[in-house]
Short mmCIF file of the C-alpha atoms (twelve columns), coordinates in Angstrom:
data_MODEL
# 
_entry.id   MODEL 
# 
loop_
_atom_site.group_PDB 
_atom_site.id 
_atom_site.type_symbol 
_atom_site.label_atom_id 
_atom_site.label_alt_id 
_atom_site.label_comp_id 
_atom_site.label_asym_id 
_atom_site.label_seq_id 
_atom_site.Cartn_x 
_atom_site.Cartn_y 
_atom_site.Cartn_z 
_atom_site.pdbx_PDB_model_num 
ATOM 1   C CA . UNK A 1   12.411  -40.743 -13.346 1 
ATOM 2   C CA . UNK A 2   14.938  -43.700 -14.559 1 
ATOM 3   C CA . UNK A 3   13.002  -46.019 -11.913 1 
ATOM 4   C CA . UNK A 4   10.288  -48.147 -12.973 1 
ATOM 5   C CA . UNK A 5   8.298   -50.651 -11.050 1 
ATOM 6   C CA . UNK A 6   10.692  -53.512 -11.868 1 
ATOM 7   C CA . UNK A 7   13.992  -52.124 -10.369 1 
ATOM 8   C CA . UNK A 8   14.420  -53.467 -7.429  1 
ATOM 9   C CA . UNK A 9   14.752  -50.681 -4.906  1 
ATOM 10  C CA . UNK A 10  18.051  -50.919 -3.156  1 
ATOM 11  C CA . UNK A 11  17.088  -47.449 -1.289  1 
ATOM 12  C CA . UNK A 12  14.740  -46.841 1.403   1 
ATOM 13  C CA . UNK A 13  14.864  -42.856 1.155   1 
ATOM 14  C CA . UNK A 14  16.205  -40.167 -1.453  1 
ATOM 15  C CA . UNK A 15  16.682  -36.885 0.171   1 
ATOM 16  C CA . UNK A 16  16.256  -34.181 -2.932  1 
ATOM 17  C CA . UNK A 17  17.876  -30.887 -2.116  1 
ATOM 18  C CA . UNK A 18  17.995  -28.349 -5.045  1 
ATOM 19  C CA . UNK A 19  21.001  -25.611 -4.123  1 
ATOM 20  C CA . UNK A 20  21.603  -21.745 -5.467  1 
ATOM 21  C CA . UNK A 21  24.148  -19.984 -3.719  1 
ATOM 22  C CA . UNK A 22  24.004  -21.389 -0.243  1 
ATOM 23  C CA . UNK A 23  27.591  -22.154 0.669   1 
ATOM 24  C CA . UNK A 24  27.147  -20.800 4.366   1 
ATOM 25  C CA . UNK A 25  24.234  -23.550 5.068   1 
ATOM 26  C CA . UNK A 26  25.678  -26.721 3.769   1 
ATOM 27  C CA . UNK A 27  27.887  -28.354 5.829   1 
ATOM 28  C CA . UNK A 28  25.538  -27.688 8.746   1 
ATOM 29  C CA . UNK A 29  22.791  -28.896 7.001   1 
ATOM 30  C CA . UNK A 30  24.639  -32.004 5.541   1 
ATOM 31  C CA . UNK A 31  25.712  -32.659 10.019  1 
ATOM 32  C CA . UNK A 32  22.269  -32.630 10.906  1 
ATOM 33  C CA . UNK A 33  20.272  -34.343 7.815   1 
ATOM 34  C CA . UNK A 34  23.020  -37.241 7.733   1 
ATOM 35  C CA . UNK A 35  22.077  -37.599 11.860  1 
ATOM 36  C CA . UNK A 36  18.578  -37.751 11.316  1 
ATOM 37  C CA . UNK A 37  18.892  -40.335 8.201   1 
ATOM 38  C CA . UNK A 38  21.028  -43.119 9.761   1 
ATOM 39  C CA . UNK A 39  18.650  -42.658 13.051  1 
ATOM 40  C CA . UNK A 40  16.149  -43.979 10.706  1 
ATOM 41  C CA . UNK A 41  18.003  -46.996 10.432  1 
ATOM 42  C CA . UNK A 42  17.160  -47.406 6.380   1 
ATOM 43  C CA . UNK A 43  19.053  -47.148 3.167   1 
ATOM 44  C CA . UNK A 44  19.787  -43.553 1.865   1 
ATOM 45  C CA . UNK A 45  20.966  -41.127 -0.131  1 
ATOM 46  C CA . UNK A 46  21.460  -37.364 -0.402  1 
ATOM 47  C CA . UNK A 47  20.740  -35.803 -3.598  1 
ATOM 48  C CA . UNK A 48  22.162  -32.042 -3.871  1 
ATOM 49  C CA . UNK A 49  21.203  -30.399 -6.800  1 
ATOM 50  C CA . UNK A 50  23.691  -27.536 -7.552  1 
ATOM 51  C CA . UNK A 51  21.525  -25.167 -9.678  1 
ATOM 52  C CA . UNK A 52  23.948  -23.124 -11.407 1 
ATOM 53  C CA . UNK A 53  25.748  -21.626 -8.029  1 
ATOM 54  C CA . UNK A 54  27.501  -18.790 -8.668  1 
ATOM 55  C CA . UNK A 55  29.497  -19.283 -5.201  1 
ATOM 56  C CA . UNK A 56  31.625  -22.070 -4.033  1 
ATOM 57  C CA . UNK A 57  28.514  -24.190 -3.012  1 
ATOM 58  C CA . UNK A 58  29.571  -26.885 -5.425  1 
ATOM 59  C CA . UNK A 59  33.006  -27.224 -4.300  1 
ATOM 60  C CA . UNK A 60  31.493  -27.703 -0.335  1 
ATOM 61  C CA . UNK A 61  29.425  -30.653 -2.284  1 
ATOM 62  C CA . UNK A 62  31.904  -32.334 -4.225  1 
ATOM 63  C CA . UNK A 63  33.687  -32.331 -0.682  1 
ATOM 64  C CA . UNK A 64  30.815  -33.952 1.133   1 
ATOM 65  C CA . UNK A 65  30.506  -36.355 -1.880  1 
ATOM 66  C CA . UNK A 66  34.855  -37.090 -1.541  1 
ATOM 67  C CA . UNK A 67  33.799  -38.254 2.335   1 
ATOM 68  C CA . UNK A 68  30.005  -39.531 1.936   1 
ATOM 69  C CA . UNK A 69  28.932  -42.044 -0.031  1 
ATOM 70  C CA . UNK A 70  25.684  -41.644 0.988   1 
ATOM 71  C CA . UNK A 71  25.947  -38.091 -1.326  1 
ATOM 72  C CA . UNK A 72  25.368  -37.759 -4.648  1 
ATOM 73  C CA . UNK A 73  25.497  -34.566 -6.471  1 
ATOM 74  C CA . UNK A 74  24.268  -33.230 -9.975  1 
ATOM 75  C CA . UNK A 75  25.650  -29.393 -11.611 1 
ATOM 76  C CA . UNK A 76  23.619  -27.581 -13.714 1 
ATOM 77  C CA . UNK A 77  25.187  -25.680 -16.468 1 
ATOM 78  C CA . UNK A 78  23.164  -22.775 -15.383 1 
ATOM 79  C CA . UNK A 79  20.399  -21.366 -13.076 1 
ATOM 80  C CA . UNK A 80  17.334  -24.022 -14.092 1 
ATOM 81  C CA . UNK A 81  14.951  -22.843 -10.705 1 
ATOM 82  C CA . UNK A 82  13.945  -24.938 -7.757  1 
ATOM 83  C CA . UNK A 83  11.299  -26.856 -9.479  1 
ATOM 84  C CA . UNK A 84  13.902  -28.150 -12.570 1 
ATOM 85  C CA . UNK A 85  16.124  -29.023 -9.586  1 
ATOM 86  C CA . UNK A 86  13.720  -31.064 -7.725  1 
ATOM 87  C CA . UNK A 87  12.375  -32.854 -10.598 1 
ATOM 88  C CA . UNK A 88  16.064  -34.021 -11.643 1 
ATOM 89  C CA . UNK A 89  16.630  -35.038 -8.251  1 
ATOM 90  C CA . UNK A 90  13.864  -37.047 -8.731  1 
ATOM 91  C CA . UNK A 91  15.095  -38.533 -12.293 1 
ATOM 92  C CA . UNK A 92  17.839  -39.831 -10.508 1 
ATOM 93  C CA . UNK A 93  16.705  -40.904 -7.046  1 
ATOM 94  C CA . UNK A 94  16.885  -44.761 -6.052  1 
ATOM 95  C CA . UNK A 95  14.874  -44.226 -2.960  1 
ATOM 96  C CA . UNK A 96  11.040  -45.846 -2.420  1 
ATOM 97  C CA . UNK A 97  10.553  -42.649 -0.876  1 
ATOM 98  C CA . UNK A 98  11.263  -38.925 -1.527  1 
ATOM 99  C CA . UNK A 99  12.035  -36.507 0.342   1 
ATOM 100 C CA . UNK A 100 12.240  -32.756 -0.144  1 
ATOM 101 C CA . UNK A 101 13.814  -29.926 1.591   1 
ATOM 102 C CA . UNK A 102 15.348  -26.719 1.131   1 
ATOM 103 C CA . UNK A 103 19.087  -25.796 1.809   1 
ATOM 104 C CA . UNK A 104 18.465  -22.649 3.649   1 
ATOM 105 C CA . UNK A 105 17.712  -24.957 6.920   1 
ATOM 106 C CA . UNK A 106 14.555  -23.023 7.107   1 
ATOM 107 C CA . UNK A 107 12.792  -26.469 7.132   1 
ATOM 108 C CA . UNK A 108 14.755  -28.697 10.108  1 
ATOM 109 C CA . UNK A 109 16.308  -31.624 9.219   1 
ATOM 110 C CA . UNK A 110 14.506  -33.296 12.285  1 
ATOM 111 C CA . UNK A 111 11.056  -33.078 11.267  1 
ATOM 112 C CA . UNK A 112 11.484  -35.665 8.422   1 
ATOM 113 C CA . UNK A 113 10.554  -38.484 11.132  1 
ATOM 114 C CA . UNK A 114 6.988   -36.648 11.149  1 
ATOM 115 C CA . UNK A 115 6.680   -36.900 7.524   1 
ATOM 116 C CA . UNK A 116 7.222   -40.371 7.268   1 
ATOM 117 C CA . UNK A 117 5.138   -41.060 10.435  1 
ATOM 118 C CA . UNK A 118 2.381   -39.362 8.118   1 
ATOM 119 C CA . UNK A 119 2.958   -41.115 4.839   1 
ATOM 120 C CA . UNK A 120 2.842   -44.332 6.870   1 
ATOM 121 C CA . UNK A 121 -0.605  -43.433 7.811   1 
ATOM 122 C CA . UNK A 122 -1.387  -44.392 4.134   1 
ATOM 123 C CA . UNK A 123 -1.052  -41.125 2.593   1 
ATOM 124 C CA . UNK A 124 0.985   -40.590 -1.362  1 
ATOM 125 C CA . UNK A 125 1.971   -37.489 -1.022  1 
ATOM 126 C CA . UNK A 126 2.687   -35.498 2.541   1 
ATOM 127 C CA . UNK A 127 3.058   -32.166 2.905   1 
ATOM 128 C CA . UNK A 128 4.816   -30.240 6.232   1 
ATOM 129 C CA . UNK A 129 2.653   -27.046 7.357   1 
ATOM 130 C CA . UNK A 130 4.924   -24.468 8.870   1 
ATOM 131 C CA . UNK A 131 3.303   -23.889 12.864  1 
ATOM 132 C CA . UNK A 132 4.584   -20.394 12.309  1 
ATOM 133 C CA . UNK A 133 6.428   -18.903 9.559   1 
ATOM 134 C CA . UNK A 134 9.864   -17.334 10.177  1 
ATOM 135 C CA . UNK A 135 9.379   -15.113 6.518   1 
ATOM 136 C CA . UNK A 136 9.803   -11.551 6.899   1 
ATOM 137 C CA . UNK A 137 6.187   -9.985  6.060   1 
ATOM 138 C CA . UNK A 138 6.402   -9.941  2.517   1 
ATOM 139 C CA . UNK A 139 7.065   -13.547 2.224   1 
ATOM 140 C CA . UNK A 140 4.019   -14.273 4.534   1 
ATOM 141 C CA . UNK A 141 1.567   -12.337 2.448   1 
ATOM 142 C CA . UNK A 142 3.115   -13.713 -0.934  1 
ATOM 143 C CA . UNK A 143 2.511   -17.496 1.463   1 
ATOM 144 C CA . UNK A 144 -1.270  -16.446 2.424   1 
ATOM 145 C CA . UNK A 145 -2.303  -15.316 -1.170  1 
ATOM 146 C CA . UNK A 146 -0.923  -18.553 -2.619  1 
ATOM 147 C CA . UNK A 147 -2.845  -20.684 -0.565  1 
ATOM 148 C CA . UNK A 148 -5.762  -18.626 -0.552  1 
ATOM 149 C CA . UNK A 149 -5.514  -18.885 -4.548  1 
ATOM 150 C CA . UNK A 150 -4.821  -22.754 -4.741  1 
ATOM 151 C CA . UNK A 151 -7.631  -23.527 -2.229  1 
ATOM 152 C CA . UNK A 152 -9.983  -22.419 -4.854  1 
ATOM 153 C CA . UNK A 153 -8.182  -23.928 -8.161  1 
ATOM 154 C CA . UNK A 154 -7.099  -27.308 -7.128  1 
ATOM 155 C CA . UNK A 155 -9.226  -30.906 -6.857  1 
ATOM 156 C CA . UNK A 156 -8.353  -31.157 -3.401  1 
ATOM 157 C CA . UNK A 157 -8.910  -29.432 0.198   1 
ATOM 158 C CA . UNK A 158 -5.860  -28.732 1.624   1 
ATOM 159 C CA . UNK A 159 -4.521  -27.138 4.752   1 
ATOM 160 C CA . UNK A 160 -1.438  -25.927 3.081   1 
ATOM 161 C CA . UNK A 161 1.489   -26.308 0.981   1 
ATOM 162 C CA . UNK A 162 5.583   -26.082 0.961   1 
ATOM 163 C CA . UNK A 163 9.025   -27.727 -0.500  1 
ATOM 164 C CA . UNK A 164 9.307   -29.190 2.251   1 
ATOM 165 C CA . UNK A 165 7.620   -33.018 0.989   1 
ATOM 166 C CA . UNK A 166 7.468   -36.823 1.315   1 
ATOM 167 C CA . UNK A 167 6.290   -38.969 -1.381  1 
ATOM 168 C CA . UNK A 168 6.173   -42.207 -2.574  1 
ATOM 169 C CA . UNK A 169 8.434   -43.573 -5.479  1 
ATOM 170 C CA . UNK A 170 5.051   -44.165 -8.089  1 
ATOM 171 C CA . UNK A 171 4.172   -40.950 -7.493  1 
ATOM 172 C CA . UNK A 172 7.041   -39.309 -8.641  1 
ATOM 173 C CA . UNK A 173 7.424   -41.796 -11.225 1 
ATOM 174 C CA . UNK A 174 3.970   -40.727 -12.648 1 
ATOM 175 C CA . UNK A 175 5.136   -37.060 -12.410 1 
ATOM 176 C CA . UNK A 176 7.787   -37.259 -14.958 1 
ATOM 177 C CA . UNK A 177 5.449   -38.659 -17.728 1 
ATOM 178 C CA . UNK A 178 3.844   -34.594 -17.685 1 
ATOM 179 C CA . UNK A 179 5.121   -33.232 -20.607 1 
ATOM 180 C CA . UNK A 180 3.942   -29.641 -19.638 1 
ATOM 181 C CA . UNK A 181 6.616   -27.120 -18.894 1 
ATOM 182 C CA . UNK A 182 6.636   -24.562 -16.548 1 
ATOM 183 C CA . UNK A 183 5.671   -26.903 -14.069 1 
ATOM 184 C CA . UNK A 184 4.415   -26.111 -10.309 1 
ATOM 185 C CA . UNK A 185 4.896   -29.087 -8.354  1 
ATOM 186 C CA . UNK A 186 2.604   -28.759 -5.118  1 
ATOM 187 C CA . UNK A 187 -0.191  -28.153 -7.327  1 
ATOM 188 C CA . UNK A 188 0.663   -31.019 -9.924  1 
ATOM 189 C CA . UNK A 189 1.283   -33.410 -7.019  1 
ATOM 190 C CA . UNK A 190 -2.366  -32.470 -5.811  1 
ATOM 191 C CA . UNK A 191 -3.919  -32.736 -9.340  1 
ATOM 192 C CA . UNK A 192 -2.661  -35.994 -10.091 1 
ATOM 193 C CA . UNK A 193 -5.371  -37.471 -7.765  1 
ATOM 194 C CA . UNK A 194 -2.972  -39.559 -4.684  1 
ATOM 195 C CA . UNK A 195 -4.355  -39.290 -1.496  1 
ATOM 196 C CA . UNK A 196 -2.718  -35.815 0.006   1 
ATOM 197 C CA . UNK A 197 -1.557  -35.391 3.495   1 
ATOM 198 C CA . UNK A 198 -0.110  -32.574 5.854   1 
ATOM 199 C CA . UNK A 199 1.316   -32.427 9.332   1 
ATOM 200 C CA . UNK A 200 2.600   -29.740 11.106  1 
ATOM 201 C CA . UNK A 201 6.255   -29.272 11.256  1 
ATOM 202 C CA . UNK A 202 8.599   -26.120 12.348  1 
ATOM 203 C CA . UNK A 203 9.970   -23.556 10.624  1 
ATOM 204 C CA . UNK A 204 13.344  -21.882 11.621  1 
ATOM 205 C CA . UNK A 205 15.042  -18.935 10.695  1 
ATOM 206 C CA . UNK A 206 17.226  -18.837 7.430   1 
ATOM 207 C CA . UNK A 207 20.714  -19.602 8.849   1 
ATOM 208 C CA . UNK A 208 23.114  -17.807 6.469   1 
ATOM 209 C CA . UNK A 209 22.427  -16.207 2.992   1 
ATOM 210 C CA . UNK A 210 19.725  -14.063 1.187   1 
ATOM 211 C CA . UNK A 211 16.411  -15.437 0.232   1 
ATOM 212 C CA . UNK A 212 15.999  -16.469 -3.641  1 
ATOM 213 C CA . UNK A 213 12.591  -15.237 -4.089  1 
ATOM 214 C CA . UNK A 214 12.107  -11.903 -4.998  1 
ATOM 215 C CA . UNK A 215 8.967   -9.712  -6.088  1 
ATOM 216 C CA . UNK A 216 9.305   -11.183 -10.046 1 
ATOM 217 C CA . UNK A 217 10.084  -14.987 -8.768  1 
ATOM 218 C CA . UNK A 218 7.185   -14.754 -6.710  1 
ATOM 219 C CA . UNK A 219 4.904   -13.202 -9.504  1 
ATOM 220 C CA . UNK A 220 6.106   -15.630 -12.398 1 
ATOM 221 C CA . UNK A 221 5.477   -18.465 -9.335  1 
ATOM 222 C CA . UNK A 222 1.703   -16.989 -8.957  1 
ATOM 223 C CA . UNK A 223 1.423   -17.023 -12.384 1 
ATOM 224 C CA . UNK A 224 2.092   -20.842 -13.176 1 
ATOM 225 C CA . UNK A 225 0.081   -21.567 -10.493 1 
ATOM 226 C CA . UNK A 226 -2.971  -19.901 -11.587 1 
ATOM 227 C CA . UNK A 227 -2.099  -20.479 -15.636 1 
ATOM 228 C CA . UNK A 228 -1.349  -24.410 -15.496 1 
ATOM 229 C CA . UNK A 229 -4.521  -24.830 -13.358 1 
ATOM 230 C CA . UNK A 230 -7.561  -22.939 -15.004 1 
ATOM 231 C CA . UNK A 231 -9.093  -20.793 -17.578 1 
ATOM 232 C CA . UNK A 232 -10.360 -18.442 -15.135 1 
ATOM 233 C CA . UNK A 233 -8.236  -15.153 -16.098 1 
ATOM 234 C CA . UNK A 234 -9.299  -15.874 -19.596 1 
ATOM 235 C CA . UNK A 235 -12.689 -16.119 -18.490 1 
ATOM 236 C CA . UNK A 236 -12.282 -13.090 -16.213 1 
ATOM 237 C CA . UNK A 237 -10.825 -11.170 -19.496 1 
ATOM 238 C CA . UNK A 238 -13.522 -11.705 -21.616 1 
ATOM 239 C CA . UNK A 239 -16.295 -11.082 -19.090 1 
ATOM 240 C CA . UNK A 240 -14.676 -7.749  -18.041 1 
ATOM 241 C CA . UNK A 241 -14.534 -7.074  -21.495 1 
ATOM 242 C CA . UNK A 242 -18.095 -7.475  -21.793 1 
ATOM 243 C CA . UNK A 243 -19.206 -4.880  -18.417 1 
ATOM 244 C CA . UNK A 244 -16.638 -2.486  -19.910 1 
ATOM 245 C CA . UNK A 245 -18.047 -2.605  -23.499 1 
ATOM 246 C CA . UNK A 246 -21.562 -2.156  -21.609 1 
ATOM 247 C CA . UNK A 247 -20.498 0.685   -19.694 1 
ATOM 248 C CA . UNK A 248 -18.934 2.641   -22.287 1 
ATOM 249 C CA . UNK A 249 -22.350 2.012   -24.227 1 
ATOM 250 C CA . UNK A 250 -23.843 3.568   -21.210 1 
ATOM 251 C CA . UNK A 251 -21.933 6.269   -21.130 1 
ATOM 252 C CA . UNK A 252 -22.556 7.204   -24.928 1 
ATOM 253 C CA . UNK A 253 -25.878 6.751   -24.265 1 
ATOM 254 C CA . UNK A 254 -26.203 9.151   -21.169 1 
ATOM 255 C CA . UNK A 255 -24.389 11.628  -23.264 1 
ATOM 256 C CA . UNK A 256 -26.096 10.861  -26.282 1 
ATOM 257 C CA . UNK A 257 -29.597 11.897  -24.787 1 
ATOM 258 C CA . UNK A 258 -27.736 14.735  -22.336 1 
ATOM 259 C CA . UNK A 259 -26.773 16.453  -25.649 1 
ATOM 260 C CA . UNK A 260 -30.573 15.981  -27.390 1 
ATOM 261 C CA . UNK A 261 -31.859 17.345  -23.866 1 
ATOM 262 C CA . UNK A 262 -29.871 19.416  -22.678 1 
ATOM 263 C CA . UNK A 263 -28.117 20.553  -25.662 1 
ATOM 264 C CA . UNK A 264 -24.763 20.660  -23.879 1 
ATOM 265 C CA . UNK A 265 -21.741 19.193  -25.997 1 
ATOM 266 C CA . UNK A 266 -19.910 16.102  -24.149 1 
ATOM 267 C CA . UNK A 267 -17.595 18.076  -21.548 1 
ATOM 268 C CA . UNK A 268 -13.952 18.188  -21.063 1 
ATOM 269 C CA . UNK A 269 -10.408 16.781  -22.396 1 
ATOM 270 C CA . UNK A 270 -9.876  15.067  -19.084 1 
ATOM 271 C CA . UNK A 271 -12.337 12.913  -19.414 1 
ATOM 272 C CA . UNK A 272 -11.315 11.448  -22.588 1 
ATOM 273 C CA . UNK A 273 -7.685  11.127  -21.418 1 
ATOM 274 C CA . UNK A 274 -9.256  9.461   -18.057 1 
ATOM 275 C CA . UNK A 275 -11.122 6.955   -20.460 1 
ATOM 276 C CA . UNK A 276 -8.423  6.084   -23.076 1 
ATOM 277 C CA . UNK A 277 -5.863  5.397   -20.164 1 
ATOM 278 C CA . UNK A 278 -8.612  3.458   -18.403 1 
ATOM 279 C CA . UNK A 279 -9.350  1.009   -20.824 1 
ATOM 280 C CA . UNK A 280 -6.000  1.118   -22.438 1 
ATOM 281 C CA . UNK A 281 -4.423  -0.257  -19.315 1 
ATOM 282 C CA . UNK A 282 -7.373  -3.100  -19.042 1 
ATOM 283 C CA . UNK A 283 -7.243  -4.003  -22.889 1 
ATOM 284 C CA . UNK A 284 -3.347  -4.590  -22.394 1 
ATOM 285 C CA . UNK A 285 -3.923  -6.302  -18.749 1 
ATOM 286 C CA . UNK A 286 -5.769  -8.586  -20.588 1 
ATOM 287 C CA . UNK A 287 -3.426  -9.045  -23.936 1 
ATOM 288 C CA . UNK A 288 -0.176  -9.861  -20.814 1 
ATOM 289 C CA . UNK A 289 -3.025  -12.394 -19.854 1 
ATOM 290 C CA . UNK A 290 -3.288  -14.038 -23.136 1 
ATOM 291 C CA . UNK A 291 0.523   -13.846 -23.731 1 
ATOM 292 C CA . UNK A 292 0.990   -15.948 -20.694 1 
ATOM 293 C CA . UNK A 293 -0.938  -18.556 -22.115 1 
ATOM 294 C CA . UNK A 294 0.687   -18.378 -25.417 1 
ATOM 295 C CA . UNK A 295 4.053   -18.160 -24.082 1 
ATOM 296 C CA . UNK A 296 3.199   -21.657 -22.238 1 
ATOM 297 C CA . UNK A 297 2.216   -23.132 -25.196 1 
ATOM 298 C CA . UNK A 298 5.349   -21.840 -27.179 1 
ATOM 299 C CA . UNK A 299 7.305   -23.517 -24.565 1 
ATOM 300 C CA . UNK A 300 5.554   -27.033 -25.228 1 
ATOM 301 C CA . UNK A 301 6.598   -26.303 -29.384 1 
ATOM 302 C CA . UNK A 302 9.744   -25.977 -28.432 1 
ATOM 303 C CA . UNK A 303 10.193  -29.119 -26.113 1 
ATOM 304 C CA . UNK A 304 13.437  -27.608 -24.768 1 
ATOM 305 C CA . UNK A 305 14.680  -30.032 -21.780 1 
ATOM 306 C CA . UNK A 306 13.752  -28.570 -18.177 1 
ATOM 307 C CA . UNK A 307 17.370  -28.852 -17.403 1 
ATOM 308 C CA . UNK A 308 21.055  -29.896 -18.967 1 
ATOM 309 C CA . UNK A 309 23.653  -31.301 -16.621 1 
ATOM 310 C CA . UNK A 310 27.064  -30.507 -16.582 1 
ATOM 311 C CA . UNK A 311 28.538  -32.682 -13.655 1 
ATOM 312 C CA . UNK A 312 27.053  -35.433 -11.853 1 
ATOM 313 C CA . UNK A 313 28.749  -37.109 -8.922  1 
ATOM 314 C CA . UNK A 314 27.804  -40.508 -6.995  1 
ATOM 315 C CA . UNK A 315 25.465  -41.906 -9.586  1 
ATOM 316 C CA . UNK A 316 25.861  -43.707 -13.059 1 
ATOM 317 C CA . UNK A 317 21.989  -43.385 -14.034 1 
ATOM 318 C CA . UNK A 318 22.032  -41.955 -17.621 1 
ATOM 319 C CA . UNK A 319 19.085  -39.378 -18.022 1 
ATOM 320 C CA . UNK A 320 18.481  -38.920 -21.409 1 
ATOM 321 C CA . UNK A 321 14.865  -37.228 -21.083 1 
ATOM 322 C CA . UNK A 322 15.312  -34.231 -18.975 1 
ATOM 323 C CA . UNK A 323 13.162  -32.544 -20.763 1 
ATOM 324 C CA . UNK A 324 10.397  -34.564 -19.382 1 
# 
């Protein structure tokens, strides 16, 4: 973030949308936010974030920007991800408030005013809960695992989370001073210990376009959710370690004293191919374990930025720490 405490806030709210390939949603999505900010009757802005779009969803912005002031738009020189996106929306936001949605128009543009309703309640951070999701079943179960798995890593009891956000200024302010990479906001904005809201809000259909997350997004996703958050697969690793190493030893040992008995030799070449695949496939589960943890700490060495920015339009706030 380039605000601190003593910049007077000429902004009531920042609207952060990150963007990848979503030229058919825009301009309908630009009609309906801009209708629900100026009923709010408060200073704002619209921040698009043009993650390296590979379609003509920049040109549609820099349009919007040519008759909006109220838009403001920052070009990536490449595909970054949503969570890069959102946090350089927030390095440049002006607002006291910040607001996040998706371009897809999955989350509606109309049920900001019940965000803010909720953040006025005292709340830092607000969250909306989709009533029912419109994801095709894939999506839902990747939803219902990831909340399943944060309500057992994070500090704080939840009833769900989603991009689609309301925060205070501090807050995000206080987010850009963690230097980790790989960074998964929901859970960061719940570990950083601000009072955490939700309230229930719709969720429509995707309007135009593809989704962005596929089977590997949604795996690397799981992964720095679980790996910026606990130990526990390490700790998992080495204890199934240990019950394998004991039942192998068992194993030699029934054999051991079935051959002293019995006298019958230890049976069959399918059982030591069974084995050696067996524990092969754990010992190298367990190594991709380790490398994720190593390859997050390889990341901090290198202290690349999160982002680089090829274009921005409707702002002269220099951001020289991106990689914050």
């Amino acid at each position: 973030m380039n605000n601190s405490a003593d910049i007077k806030h000429y902004t009531k709210y920042s609207v952060v949308i990150p963007v990848f390939n979503e030229e058919g949603n825009l301009k309908v999505l630009y009609e309906r936010l801009t209708k629900v900010m100026v009923s709010l009757n408060e200073p704002y802005e619209i921040i698009f974030v043009d993650d390296g779009s590979a379609d003509d969803s920049y040109h549609i912005l820099k349009g919007l920007h040519d008759e909006d002031e109220h838009v403001k738009v920052i070009r990536f020189t490449r595909n970054f991800g949503q969570h890069p996106a959102i946090l350089a929306g927030f390095d440049f936001a002006q607002g006291e408030v910040l607001i996040t949605i998706d371009a897809d128009l999955q989350n509606p543009p109309e049920e900001i005013p019940k965000l803010l309703r909720k953040l006025d309640e005292g709340y830092e951070v607000v969250f909306g809960v989709f009533q029912a999701r419109k994801h095709n079943a894939f999506r839902r179960a990747g939803s219902a695992f990831s909340k399943w798995v944060l309500s057992r890593i994070l500090p704080v009891d939840v009833t769900g989370l989603s991009a689609f956000r309301a925060l205070r200024f501090d807050v995000a302010d206080q987010l850009s001073t963690l230097y980790e990479r790989s960074k998964f906001l929901d859970g960061l904005l719940c570990w950083m210990g601000y009072s955490v809201g939700t309230v229930e809000v719709k969720h429509a259909e995707r309007q135009a376009g593809k989704t962005k997350y596929n089977l590997f997004k949604l795996l690397g996703m799981w992964f720095d959710m679980v790996v910026s958050f606990t130990d526990m697969p390490l700790r998992a690793a080495t204890f199934g370690g240990i019950c394998l190493g004991l039942v192998g030893f068992l194993i030699a040992l029934f054999y051991l004293i079935r051959y002293f008995i019995y006298g019958f030799e230890v049976p069959g070449f399918a059982t030591i191919v069974i084995l050696i695949t067996v524990f092969a496939g754990i010992q190298l589960f367990c190594l991709g374990i380790l490398g994720e943890y190593i390859g997050r700490i390889i990341k901090g060495v290198r202290n690349r930025p999160e982002y680089i920015v090829r274009e921005k339009l409707g702002t002269d706030i220099e951001v020289h720490d991106s990689g914050k």
